[in-house]
C-alpha positions in Angstrom: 2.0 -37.7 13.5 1.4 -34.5 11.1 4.7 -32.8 10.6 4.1 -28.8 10.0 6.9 -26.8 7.6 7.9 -23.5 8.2 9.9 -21.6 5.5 11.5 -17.7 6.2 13.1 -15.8 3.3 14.8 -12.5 3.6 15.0 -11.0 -0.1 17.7 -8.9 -1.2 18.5 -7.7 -4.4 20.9 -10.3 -5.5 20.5 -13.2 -3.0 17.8 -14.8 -1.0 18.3 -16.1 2.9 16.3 -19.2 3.4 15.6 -21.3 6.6 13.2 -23.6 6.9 11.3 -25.1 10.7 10.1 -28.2 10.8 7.1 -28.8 14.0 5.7 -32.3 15.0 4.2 -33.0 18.0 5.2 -29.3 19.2 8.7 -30.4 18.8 10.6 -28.2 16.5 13.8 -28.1 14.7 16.6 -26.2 14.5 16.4 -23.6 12.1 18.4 -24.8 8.7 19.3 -22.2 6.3 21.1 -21.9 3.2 21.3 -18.7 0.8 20.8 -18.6 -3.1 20.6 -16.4 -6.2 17.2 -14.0 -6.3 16.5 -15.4 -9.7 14.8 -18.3 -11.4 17.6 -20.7 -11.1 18.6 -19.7 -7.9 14.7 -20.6 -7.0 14.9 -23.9 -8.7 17.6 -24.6 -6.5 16.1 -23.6 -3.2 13.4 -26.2 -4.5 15.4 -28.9 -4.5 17.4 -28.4 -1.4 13.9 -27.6 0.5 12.8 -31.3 -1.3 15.8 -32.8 -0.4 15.5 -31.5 3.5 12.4 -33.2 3.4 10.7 -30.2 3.2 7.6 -30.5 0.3 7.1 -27.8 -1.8 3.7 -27.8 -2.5 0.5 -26.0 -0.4 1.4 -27.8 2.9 4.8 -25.4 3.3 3.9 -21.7 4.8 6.5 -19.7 3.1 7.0 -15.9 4.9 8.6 -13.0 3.8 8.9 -9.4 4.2 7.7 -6.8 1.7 10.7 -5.8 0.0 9.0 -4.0 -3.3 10.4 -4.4 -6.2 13.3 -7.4 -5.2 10.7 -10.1 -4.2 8.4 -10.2 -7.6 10.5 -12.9 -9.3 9.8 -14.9 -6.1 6.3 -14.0 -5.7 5.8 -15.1 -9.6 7.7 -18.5 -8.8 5.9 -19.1 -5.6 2.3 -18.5 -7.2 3.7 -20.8 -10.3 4.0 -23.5 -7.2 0.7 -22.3 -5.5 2.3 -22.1 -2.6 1.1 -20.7 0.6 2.7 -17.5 0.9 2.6 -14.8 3.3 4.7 -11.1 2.6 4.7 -9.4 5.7 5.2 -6.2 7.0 8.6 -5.7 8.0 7.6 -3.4 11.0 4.7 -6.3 12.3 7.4 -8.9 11.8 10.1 -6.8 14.2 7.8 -5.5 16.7 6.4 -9.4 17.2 9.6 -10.5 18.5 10.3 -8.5 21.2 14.1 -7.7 22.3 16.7 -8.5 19.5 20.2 -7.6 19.2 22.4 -7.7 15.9 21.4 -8.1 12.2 21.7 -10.1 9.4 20.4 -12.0 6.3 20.9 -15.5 7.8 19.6 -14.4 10.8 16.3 -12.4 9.4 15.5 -15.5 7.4 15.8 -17.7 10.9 13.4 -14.8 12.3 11.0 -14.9 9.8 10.8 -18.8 10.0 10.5 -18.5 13.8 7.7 -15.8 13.1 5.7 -18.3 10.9 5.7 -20.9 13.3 4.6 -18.9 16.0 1.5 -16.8 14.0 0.8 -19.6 12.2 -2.4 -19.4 13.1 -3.0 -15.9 12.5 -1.0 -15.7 9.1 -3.4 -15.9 5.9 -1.6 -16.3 2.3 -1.5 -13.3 0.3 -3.7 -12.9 -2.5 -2.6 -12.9 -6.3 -2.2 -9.7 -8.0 -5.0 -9.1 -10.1 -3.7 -8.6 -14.0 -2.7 -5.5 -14.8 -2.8 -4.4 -11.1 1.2 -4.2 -10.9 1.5 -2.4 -14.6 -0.8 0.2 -12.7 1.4 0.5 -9.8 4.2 1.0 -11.4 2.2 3.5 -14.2 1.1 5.6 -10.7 5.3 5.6 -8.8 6.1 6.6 -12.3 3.5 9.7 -12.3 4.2 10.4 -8.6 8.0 10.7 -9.3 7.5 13.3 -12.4 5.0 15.5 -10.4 7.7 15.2 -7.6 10.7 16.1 -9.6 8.0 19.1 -11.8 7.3 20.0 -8.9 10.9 20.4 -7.0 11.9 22.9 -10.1 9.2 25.1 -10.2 9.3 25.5 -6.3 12.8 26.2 -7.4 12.5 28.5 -9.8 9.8 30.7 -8.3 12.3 31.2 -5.3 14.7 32.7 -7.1 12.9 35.2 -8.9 13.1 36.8 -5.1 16.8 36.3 -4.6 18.4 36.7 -8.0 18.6 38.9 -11.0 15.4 38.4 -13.0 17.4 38.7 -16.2 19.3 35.2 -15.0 16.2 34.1 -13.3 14.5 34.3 -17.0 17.2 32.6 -18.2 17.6 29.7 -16.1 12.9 29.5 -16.5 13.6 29.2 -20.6 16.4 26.0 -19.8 14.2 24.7 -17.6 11.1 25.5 -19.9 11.5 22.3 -22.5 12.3 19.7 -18.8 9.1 20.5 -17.6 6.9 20.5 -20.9 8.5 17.1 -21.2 7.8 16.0 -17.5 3.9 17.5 -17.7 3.9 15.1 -21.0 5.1 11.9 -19.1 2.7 12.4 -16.1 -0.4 13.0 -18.8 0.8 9.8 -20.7 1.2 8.1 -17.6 -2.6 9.0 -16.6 -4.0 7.8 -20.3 -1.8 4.4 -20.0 -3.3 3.7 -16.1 -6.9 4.3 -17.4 -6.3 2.0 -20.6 -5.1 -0.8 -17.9 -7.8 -0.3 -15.9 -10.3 -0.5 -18.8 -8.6 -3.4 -20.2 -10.0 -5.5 -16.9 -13.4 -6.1 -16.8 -13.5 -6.1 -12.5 -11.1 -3.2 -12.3 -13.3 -1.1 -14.8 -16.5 -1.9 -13.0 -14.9 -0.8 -9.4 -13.6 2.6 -11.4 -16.6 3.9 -12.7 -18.1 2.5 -9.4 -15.3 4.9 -7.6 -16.1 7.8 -10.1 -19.8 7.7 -8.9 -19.4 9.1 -5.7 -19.2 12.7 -5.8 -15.4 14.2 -5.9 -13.7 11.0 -6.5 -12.0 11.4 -9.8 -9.6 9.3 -11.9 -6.7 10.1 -9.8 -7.9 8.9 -6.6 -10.6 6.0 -8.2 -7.3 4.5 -9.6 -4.7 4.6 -6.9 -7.6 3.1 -4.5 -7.8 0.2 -7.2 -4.2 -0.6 -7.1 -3.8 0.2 -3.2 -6.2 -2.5 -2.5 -5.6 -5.0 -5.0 -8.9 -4.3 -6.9 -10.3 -4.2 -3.1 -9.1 -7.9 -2.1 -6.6 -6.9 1.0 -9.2 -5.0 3.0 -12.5 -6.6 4.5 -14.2 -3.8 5.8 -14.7 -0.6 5.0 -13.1 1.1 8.6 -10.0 -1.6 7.6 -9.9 0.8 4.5 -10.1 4.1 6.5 -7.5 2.9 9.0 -5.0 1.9 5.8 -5.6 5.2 4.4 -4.8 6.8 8.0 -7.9 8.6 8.4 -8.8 7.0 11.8 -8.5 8.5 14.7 -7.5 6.2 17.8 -7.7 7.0 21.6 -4.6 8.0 23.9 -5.1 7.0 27.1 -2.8 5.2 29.7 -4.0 5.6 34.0 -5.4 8.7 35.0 -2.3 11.1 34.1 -2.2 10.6 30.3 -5.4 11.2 28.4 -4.7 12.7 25.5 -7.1 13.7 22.4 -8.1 10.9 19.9 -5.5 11.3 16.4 -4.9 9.6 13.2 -1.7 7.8 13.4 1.1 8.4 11.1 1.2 4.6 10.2 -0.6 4.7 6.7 -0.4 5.2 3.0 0.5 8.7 2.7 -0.2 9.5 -0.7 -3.8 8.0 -0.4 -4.2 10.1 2.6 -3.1 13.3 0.5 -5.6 12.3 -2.1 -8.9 12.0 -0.3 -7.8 15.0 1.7 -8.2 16.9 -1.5 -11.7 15.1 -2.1 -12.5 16.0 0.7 -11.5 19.8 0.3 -13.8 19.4 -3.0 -16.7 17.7 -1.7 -16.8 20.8 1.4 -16.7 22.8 -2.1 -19.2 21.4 -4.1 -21.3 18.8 -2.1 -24.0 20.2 -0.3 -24.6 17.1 2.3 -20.7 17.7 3.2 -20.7 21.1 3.1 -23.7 21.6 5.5 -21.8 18.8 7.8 -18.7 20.8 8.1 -20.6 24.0 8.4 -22.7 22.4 11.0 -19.8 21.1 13.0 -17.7 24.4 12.5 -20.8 26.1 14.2 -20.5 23.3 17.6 -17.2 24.0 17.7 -15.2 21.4 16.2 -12.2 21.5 15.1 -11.5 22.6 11.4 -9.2 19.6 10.7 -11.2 17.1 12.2 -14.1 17.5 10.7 -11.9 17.5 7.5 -10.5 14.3 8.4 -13.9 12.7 8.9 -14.9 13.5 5.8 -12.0 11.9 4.1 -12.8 9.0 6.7 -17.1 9.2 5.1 -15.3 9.0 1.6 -13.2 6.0 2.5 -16.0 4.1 3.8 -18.1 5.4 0.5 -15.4 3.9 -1.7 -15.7 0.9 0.3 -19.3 0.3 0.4 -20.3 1.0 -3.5 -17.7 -1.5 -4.4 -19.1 -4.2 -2.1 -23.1 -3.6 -2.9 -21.6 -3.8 -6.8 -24.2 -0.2 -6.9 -23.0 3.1 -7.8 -23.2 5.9 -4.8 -27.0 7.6 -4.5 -26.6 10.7 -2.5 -29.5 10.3 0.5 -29.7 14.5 0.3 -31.0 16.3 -2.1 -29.3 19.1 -3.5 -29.7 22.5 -2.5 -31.7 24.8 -5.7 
């Protein structure tokens, strides 16, 4: 009879939680679970006690765990060493999946996160390999984030206490601040040239950017972050999978006949792409003339202001989307106005 093995791991900083199912003839074990160091000898252990349980490590194992960010890299690198089937899960899908539960813990989120892998087994698909240089550009764009964050915070800062305070300390406090910000402004500009250089230094990932840069209002900013949001374009299969990810979808709200509510986005979704094409989408009302005389037409039915806005960003995901998966740079169907 075929055995099936079921491995959960809940990552912390320091240690790792691991329990391991194993299913034959719909007869399942108990969960076993022992914890270990979240580093490369604390791995090579787990592989031998997993080995020693009987457990193989090799393709036939589906390991799950949560997306933890930065804590579960050294296992992802050691796991893909293995080419191991591995599945990093939304924490959020993984909680809401099984039902009512009381308490928490490390042993017992690893025992969950086996149970959850034996029940979706079916359902869960391994999670692809970051492309090269896709992490160095993640990190590249939390690094600029951050500084235009923090840039940002001061000036705000400063400006409201040129209404509240003597202007004589208010100048005082700008020229302190002065070299802070010269130095932030030259982080984020170096942190731009060094996610374009990573991006060039790929052959796939500089073919989708200048595929990105094609359509109209997309620029570096945005073209880039979509690269590294999506894996080079690997984790979504459809272009509305991409709109819905960037939380430009509206969904219904309906329940009976006493709640029917308007459709809306939901707040579920990558904020800071959201932010982005909102401002493309700002630009293409601006300077596109097929967008523009959309959102003047629908301003003129009555729409609402915002929601033609938001599907505009929604047109641009789906743009992105498409010109990436014909491998053809965008051709605007309209000519422009003279």
């Amino acid at each position: 009879m075929k055995k099936n093995y079921f491995v959960g791991i809940d990552v912390s900083k320091q240690t790792i939680d691991v329990a391991f199912i194993i299913q034959e003839d719909q007869q399942k074990t108990q969960p076993c679970w022992k914890i270990f160091d979240n580093n490369e000898y604390g791995f090579c252990q787990m592989k031998t006690w997993l080995q020693n349980s009987d457990v193989p490590f090799t393709a036939d194992t589906l390991f799950v765990i949560e997306n933890t960010g930065l804590y579960h890299r050294l296992l992802v690198k050691f796991c893909n060493k293995y080419q191991l089937q591995l599945c990093i899960e939304n924490g959020a899908q993984v909680k809401w999946s099984l039902g009512i539960a009381r308490g928490k813990s490390d042993k017992v989120d690893s025992r969950r996160l086996a149970v959850y892998a034996v029940r979706f087994a079916d359902r869960l698909k391994p999670s692809s390999v970051l492309h090269e240089g896709i992490q160095a550009i993640k990190d590249l764009i939390t690094l600029r984030n951050r500084h235009i964050v923090q840039m940002s915070s001061l000036q705000t800062h400063l400006k409201e206490l040129k209404v509240t305070t003597d202007l004589k300390a208010v100048k005082e406090l700008i020229k302190i601040h002065a070299p802070l910000i010269k130095a932030m402004k030259g982080v984020i500009k170096k942190a731009e040239t060094a996610i374009i250089k990573k991006i060039e230094a790929n052959e796939l990932t500089r073919k989708q950017y200048m595929l990105l840069l094609s359509i109209p209002c997309i620029g570096p900013v945005t073209a880039s972050y979509l690269i590294a949001c999506t894996n080079a374009f690997t984790t979504c299969s459809s272009g509305k999978q991409l709109a819905c990810y960037c939380g430009v979808v509206p969904f219904e709200y309906q329940s009976g006949i006493s709640i029917k509510g308007k459709h809306h986005v939901h707040k579920m979704a990558n904020k800071n792409l959201k932010a982005l094409l909102h401002l493309c989408a700002m630009s293409s009302i601006k300077y596109v003339a097929e967008l523009r005389n959309y959102f003047n037409r629908k301003v003129k039915e009555g729409k609402n202001k915002m929601s033609i806005i938001n599907a505009i960003r929604n047109k641009l995901a789906l743009r992105a989307f498409s010109v990436i998966k014909n491998d053809k740079p965008f051709v605007e169907n309209m000519c422009r106005a003279s």
